[in-house]
Biopython code that builds the backbone (N, CA, C, O; Angstrom):
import numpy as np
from Bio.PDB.StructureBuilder import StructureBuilder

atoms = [
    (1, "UNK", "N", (-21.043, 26.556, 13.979)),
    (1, "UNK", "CA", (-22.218, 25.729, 13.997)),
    (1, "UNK", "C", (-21.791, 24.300, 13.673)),
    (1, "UNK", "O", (-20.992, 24.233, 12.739)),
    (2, "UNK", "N", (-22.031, 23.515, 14.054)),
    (2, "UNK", "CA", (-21.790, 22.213, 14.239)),
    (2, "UNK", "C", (-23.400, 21.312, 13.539)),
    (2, "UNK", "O", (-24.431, 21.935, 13.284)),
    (3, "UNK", "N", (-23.222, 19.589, 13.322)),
    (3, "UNK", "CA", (-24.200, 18.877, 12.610)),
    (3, "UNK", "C", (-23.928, 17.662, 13.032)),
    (3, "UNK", "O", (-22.803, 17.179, 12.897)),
    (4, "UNK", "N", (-24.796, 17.105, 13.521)),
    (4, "UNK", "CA", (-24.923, 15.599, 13.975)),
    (4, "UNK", "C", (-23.907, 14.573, 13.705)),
    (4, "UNK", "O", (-23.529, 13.741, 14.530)),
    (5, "UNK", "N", (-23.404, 14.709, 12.249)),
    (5, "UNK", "CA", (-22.387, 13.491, 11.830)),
    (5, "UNK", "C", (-20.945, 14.236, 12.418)),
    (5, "UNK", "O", (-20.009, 13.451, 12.568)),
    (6, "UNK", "N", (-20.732, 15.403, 12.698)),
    (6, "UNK", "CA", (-19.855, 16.171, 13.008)),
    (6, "UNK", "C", (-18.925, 15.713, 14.235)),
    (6, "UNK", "O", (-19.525, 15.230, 15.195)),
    (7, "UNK", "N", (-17.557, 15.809, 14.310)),
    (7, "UNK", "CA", (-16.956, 15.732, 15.702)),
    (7, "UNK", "C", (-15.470, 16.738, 15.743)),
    (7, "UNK", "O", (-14.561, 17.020, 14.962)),
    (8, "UNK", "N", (-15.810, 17.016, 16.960)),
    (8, "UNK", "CA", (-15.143, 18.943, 17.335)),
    (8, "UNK", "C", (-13.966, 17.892, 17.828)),
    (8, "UNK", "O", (-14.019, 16.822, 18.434)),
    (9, "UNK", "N", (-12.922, 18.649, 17.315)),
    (9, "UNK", "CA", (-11.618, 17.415, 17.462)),
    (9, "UNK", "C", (-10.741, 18.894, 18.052)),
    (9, "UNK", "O", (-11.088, 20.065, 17.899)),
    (10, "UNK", "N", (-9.675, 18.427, 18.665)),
    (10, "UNK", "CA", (-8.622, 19.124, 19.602)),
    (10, "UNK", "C", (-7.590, 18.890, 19.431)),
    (10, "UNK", "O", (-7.405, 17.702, 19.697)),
    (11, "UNK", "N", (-6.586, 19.442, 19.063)),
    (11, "UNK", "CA", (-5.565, 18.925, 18.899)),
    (11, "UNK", "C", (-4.743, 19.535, 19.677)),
    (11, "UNK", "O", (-4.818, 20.734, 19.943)),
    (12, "UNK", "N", (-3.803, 18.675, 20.151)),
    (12, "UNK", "CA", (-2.817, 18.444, 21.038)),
    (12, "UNK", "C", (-1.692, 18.106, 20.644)),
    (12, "UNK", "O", (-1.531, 16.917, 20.372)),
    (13, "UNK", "N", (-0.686, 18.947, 20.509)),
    (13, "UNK", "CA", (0.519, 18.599, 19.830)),
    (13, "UNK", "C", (1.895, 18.309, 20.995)),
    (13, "UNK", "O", (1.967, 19.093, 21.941)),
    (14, "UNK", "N", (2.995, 17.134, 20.882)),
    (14, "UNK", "CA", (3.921, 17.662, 21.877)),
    (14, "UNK", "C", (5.054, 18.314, 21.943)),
    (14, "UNK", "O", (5.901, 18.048, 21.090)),
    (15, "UNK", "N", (5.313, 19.200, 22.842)),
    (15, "UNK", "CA", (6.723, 19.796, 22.357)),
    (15, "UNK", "C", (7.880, 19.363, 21.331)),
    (15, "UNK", "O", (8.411, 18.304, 21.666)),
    (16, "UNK", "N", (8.101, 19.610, 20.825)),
    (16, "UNK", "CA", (9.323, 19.556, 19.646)),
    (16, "UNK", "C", (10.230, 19.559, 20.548)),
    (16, "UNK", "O", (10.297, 20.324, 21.510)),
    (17, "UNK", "N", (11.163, 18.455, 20.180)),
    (17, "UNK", "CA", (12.750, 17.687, 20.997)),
    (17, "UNK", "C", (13.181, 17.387, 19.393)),
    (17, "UNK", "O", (12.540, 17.457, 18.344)),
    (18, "UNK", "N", (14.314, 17.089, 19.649)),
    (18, "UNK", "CA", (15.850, 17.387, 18.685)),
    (18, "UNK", "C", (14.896, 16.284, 17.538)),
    (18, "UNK", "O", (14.950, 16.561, 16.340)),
    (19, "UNK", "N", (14.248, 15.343, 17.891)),
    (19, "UNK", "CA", (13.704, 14.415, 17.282)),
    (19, "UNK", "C", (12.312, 14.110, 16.668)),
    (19, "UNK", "O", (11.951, 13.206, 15.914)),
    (20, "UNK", "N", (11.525, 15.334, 17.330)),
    (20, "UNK", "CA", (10.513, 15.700, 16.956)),
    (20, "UNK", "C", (9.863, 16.791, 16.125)),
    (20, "UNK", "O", (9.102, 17.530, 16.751)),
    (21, "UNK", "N", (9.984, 16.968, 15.155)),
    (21, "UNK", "CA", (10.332, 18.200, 14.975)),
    (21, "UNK", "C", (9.157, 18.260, 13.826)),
    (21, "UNK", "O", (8.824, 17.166, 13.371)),
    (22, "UNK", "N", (8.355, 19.678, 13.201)),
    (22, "UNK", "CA", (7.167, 19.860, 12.535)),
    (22, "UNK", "C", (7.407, 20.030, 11.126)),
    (22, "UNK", "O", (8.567, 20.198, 10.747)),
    (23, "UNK", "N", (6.674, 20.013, 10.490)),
    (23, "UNK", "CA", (7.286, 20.203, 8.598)),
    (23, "UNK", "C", (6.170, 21.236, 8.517)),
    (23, "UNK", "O", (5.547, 21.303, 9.578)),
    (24, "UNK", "N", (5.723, 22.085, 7.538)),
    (24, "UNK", "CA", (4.924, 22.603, 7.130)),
    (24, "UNK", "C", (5.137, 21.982, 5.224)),
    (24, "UNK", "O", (6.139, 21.895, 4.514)),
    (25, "UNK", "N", (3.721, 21.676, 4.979)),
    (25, "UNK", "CA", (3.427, 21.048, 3.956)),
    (25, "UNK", "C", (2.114, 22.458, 3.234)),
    (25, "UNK", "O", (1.258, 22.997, 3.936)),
    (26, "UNK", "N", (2.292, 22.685, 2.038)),
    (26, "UNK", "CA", (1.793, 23.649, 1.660)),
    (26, "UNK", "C", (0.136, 22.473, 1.286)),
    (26, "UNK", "O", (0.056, 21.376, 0.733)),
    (27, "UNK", "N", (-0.844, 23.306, 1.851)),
    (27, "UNK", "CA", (-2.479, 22.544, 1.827)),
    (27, "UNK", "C", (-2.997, 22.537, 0.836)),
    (27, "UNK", "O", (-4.156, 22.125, 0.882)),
    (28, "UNK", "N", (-2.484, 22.947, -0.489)),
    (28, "UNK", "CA", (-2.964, 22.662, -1.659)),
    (28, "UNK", "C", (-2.431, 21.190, -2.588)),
    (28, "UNK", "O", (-3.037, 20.515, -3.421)),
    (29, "UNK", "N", (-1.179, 21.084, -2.075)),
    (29, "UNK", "CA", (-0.237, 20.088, -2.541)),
    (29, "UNK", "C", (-0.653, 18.695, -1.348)),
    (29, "UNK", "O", (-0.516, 17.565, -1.815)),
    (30, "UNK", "N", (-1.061, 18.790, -0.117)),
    (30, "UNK", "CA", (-1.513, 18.307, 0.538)),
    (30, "UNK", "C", (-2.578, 17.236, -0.334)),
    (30, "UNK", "O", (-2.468, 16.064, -0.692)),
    (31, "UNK", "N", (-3.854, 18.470, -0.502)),
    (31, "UNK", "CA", (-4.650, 17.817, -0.523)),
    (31, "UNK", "C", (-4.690, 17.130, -1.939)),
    (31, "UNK", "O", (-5.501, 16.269, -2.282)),
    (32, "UNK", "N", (-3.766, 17.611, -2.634)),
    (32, "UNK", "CA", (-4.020, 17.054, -4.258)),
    (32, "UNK", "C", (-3.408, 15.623, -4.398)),
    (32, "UNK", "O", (-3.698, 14.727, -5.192)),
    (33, "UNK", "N", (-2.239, 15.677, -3.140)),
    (33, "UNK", "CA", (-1.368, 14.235, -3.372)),
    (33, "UNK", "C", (-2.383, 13.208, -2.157)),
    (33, "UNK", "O", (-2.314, 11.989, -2.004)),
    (34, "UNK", "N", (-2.968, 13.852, -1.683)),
    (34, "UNK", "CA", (-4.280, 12.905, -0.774)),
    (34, "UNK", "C", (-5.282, 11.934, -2.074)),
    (34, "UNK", "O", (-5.678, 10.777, -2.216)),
    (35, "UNK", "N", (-5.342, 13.091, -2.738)),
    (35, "UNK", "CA", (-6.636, 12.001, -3.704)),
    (35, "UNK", "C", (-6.145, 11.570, -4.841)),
    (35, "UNK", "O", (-6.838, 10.925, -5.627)),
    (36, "UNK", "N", (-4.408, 11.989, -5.157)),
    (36, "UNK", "CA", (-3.937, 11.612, -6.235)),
    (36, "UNK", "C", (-3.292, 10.432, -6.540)),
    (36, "UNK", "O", (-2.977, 9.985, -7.643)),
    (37, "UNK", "N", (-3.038, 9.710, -4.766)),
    (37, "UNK", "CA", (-1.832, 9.504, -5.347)),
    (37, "UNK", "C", (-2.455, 7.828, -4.000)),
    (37, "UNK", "O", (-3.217, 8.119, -3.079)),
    (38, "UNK", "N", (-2.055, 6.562, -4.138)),
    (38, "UNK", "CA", (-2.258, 5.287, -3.679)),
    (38, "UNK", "C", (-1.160, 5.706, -2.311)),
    (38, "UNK", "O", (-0.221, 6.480, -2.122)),
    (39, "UNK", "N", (-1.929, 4.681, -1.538)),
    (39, "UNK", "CA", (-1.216, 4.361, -0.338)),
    (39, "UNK", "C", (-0.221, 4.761, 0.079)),
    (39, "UNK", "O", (-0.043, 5.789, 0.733)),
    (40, "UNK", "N", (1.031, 3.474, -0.481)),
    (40, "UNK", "CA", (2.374, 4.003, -0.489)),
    (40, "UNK", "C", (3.051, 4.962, -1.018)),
    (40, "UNK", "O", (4.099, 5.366, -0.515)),
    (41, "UNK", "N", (2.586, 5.401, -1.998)),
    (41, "UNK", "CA", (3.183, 6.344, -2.803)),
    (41, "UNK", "C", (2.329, 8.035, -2.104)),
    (41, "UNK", "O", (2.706, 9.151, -2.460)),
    (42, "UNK", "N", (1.540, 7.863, -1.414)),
    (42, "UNK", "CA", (0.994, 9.005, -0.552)),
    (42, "UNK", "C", (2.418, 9.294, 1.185)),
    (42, "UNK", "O", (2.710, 10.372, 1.703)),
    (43, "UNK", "N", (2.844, 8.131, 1.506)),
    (43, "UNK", "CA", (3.473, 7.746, 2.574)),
    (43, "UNK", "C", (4.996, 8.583, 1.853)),
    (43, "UNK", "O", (5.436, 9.633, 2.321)),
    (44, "UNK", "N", (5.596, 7.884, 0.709)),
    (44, "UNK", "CA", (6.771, 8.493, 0.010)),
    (44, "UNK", "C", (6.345, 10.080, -0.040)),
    (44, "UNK", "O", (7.067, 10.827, 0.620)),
    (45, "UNK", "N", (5.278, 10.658, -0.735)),
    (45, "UNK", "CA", (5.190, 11.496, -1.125)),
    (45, "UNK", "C", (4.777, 12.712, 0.179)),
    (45, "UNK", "O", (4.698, 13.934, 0.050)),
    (46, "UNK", "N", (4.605, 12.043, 1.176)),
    (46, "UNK", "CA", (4.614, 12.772, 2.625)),
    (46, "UNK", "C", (5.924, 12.822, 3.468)),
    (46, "UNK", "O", (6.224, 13.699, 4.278)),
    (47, "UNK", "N", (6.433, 12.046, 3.231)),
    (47, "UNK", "CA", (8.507, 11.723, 3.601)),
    (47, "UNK", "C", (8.634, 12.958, 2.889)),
    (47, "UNK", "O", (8.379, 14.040, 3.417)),
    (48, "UNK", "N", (9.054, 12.819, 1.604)),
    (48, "UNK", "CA", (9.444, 13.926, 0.945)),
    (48, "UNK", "C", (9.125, 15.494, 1.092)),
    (48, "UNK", "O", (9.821, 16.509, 1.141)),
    (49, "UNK", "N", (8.070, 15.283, 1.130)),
    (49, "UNK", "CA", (7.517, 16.326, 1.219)),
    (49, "UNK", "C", (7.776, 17.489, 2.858)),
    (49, "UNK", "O", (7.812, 18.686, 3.142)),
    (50, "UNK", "N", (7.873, 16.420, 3.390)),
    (50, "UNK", "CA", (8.345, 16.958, 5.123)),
    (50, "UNK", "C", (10.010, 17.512, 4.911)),
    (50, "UNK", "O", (10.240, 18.007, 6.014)),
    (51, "UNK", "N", (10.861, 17.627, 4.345)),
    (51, "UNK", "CA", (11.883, 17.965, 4.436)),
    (51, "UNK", "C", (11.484, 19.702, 3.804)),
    (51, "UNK", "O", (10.603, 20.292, 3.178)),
    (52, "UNK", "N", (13.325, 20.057, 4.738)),
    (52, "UNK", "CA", (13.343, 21.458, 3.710)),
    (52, "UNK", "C", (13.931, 21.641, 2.372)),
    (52, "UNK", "O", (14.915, 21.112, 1.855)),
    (53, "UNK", "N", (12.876, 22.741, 1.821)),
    (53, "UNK", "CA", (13.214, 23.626, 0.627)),
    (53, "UNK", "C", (14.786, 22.990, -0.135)),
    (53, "UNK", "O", (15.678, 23.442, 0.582)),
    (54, "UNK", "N", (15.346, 22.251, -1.131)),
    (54, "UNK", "CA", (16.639, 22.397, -1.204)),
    (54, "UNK", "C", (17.339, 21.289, -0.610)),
    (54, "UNK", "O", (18.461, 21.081, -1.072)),
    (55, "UNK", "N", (16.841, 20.352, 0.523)),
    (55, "UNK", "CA", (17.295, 19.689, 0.886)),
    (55, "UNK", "C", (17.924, 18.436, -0.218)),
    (55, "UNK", "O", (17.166, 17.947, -1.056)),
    (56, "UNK", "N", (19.562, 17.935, -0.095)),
    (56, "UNK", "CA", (19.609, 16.667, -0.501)),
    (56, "UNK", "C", (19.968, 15.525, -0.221)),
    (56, "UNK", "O", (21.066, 15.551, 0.335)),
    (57, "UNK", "N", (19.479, 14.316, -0.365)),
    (57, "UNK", "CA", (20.251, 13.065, 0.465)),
    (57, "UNK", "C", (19.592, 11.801, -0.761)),
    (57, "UNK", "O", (18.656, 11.860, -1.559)),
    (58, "UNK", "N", (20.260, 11.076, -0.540)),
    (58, "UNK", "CA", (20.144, 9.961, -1.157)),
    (58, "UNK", "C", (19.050, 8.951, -0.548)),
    (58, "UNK", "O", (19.291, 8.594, 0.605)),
    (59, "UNK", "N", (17.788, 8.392, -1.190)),
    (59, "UNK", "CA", (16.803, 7.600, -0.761)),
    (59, "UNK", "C", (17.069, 5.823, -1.305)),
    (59, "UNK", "O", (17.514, 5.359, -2.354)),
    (60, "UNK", "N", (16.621, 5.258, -0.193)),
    (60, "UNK", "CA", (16.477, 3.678, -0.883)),
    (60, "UNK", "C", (15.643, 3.315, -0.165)),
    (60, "UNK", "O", (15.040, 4.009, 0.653)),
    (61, "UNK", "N", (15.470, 1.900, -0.434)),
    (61, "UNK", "CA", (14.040, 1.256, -0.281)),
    (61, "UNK", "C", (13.903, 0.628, 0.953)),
    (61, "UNK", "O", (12.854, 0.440, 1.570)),
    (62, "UNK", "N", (15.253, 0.256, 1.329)),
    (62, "UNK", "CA", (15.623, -0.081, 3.495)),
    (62, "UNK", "C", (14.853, 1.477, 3.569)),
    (62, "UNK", "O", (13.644, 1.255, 3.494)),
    (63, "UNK", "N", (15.095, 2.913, 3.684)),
    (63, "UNK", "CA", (15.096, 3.731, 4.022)),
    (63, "UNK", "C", (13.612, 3.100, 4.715)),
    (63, "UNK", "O", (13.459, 2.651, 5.850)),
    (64, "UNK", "N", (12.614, 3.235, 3.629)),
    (64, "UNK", "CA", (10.885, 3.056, 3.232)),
    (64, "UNK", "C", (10.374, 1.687, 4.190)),
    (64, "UNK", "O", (9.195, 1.383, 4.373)),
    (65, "UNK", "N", (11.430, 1.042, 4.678)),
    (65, "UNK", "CA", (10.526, -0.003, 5.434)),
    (65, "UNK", "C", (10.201, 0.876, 6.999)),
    (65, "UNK", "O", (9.403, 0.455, 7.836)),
    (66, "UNK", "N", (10.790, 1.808, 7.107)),
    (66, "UNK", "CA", (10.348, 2.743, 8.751)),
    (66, "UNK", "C", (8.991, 2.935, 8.431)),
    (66, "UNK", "O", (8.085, 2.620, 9.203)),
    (67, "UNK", "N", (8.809, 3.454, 7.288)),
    (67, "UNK", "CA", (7.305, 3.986, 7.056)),
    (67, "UNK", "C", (6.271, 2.807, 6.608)),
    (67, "UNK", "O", (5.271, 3.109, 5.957)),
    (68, "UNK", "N", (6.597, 1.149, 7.058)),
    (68, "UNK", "CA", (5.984, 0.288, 6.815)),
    (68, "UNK", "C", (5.760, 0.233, 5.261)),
    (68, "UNK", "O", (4.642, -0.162, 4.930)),
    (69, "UNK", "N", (6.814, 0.630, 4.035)),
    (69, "UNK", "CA", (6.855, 0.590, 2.521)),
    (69, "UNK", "C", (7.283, -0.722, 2.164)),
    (69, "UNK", "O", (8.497, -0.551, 2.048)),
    (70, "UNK", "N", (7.082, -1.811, 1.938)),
    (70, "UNK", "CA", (7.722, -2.902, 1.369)),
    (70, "UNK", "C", (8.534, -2.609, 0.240)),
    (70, "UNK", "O", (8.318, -1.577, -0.396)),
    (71, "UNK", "N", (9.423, -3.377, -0.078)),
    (71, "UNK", "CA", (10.201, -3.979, -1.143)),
    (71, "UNK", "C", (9.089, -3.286, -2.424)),
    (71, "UNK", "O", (9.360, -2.147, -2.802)),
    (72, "UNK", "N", (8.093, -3.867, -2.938)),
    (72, "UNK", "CA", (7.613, -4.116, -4.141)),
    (72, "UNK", "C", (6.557, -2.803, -4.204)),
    (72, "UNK", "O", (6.164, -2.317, -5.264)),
    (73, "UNK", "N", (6.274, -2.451, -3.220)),
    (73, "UNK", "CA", (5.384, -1.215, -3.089)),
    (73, "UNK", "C", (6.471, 0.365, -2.956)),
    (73, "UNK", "O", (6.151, 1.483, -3.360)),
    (74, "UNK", "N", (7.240, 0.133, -2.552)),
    (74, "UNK", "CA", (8.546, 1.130, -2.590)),
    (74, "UNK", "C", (8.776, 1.723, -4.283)),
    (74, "UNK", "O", (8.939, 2.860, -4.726)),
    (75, "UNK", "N", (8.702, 0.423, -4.918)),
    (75, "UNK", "CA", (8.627, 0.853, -6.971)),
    (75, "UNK", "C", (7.669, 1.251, -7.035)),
    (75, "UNK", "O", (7.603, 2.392, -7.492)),
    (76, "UNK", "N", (6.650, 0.713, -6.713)),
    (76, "UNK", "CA", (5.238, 0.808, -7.272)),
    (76, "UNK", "C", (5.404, 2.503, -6.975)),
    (76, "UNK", "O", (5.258, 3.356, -7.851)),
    (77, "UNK", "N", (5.668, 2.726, -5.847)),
    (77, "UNK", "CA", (5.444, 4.506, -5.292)),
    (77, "UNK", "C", (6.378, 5.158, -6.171)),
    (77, "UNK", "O", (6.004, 6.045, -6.939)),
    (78, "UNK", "N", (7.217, 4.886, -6.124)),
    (78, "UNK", "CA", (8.718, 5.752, -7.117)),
    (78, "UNK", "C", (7.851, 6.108, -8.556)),
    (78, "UNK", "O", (7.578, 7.158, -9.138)),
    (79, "UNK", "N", (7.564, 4.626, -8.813)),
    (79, "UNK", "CA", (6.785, 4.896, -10.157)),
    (79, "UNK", "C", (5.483, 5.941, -10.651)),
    (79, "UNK", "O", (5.071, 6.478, -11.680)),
    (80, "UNK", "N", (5.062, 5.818, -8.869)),
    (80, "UNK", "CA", (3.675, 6.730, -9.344)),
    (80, "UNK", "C", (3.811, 8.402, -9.369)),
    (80, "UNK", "O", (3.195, 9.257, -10.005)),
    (81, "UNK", "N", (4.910, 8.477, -8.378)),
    (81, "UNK", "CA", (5.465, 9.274, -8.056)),
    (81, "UNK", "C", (6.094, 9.700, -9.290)),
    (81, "UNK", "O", (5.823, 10.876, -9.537)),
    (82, "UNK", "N", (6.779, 9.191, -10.076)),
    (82, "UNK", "CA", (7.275, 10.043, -11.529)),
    (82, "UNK", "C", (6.014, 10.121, -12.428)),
    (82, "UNK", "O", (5.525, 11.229, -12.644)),
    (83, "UNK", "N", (5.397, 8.877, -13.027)),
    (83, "UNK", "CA", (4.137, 9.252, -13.703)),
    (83, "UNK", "C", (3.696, 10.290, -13.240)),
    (83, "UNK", "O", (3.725, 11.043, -14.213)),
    (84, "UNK", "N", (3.154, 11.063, -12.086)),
    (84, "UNK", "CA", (2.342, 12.033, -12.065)),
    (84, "UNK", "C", (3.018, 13.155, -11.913)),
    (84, "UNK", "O", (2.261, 14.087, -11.640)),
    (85, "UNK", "N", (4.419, 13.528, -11.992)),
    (85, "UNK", "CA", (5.116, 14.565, -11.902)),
    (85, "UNK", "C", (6.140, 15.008, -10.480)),
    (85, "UNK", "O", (6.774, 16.062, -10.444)),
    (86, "UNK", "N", (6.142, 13.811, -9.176)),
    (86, "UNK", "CA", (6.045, 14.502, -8.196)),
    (86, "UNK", "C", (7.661, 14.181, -8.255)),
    (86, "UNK", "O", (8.186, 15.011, -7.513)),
    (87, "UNK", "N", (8.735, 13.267, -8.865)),
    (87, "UNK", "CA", (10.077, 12.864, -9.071)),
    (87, "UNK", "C", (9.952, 13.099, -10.742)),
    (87, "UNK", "O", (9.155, 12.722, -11.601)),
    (88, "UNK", "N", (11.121, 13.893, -10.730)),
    (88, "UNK", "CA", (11.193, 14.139, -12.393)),
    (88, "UNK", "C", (12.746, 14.158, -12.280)),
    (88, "UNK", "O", (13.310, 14.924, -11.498)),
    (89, "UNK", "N", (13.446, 13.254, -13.119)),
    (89, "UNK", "CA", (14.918, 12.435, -13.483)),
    (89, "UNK", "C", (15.390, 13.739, -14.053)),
    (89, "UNK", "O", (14.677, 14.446, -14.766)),
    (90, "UNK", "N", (16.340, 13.962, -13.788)),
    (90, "UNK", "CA", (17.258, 14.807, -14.347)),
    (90, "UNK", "C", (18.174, 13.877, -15.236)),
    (90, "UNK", "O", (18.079, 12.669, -15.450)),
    (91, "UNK", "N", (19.268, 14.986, -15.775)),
    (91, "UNK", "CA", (19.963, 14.174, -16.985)),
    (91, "UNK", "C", (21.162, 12.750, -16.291)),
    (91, "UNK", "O", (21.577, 11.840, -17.009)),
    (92, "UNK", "N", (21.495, 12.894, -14.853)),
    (92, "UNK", "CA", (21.640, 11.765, -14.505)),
    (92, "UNK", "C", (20.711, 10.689, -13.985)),
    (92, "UNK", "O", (19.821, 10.860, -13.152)),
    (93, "UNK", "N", (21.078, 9.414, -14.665)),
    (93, "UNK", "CA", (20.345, 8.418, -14.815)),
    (93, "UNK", "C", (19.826, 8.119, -12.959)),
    (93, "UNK", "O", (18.823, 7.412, -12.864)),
    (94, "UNK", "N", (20.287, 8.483, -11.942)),
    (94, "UNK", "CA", (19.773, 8.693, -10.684)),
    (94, "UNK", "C", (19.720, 9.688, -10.102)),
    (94, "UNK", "O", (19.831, 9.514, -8.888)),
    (95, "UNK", "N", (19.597, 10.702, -10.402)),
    (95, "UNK", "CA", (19.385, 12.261, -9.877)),
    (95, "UNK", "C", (17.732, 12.539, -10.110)),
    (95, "UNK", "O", (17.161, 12.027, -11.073)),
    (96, "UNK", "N", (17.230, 13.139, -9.432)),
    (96, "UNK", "CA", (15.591, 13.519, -9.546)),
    (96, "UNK", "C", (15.417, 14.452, -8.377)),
    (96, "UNK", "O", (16.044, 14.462, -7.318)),
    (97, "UNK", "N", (14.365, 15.294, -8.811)),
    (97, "UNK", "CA", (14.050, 16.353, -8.084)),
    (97, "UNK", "C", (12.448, 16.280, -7.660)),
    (97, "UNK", "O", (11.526, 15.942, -8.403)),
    (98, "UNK", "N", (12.367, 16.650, -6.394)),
    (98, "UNK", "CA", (10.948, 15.737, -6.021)),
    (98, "UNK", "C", (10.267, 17.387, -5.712)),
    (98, "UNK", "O", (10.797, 18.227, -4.985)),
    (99, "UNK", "N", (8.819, 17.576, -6.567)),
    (99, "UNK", "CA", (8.454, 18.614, -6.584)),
    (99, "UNK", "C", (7.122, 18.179, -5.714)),
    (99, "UNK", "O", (6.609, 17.063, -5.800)),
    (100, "UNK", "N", (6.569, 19.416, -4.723)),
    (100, "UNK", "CA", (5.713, 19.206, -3.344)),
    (100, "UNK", "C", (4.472, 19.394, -4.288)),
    (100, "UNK", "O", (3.583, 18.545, -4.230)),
    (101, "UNK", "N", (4.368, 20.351, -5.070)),
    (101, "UNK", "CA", (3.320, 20.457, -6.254)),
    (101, "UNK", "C", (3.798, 20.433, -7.391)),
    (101, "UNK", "O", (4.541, 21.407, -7.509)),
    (102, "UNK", "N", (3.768, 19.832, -8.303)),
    (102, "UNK", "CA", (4.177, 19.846, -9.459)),
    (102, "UNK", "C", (3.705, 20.853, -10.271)),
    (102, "UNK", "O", (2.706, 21.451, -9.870)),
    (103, "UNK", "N", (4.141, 21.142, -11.208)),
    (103, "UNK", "CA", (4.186, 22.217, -12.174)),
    (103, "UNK", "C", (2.413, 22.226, -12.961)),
    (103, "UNK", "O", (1.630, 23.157, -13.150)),
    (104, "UNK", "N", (2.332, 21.002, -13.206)),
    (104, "UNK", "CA", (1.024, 21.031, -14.185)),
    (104, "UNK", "C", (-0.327, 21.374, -13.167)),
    (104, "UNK", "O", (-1.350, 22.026, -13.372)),
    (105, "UNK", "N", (0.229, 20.532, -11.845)),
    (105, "UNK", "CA", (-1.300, 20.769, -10.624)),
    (105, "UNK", "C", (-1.061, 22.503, -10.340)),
    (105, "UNK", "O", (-2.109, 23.080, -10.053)),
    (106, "UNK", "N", (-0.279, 23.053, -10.369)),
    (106, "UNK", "CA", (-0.224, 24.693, -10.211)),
    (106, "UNK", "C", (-1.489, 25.028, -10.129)),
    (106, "UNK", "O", (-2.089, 25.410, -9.124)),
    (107, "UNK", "N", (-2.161, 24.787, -11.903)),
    (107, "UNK", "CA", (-3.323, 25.506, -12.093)),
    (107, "UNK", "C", (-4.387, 24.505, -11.970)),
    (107, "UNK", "O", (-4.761, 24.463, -13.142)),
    (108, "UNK", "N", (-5.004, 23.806, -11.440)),
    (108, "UNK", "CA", (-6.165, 23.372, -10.886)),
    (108, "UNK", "C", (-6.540, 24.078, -9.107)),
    (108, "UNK", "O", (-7.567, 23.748, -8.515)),
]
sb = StructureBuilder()
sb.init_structure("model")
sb.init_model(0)
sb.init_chain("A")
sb.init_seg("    ")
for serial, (resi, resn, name, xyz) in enumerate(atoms, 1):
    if name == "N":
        sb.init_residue(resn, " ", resi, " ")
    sb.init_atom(name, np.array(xyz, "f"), 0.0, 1.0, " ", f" {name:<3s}", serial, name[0])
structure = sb.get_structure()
């Protein structure tokens, strides 16, 4: 059943090439880093989040200008991104582990 403000949307996806390729993002972690989390630091936290399980590589802030991240908004995200749990520093001073849901959002 459908409602006036409503619109029946279709989606159309295109084949996956070496370069195109799909992430599955778990829809609870989705939607929590949707209303949790500012702009850029939603953009970081969707990068991240698109990789696999385990994956590691080294991030910088050139990386973040593809995803239109500036210089000064690139911290701002890192930052929000640890305040709320989603990069948590390990015992080296640049090592961090970027969690898709964090531990504390589990239980909401």
């Amino acid at each position: 059943m459908s409602y006036p403000n409503q619109k029946h949307i279709t989606i159309i996806k295109t084949e996956s090439g070496k370069e195109n390729t799909y992430s599955v993002i778990n829809q609870l972690a989705l939607r929590l880093a949707m209303t949790k989390l500012k702009n850029s630091s939603f953009k970081l936290w969707a990068y991240l989040a698109s990789n696999q399980n385990n994956y590691k590589f080294w991030l910088s802030q050139t990386d973040c200008n593809f995803w239109g991240i500036g210089k000064d908004s690139y911290y701002d995200a890192v930052r929000q991104l640890i305040d709320t749990g989603y990069l948590v520093q390990q015992e080296q001073k640049n090592e961090y582990v970027f969690y898709e849901l964090p531990p504390q959002f589990n239980r909401e």
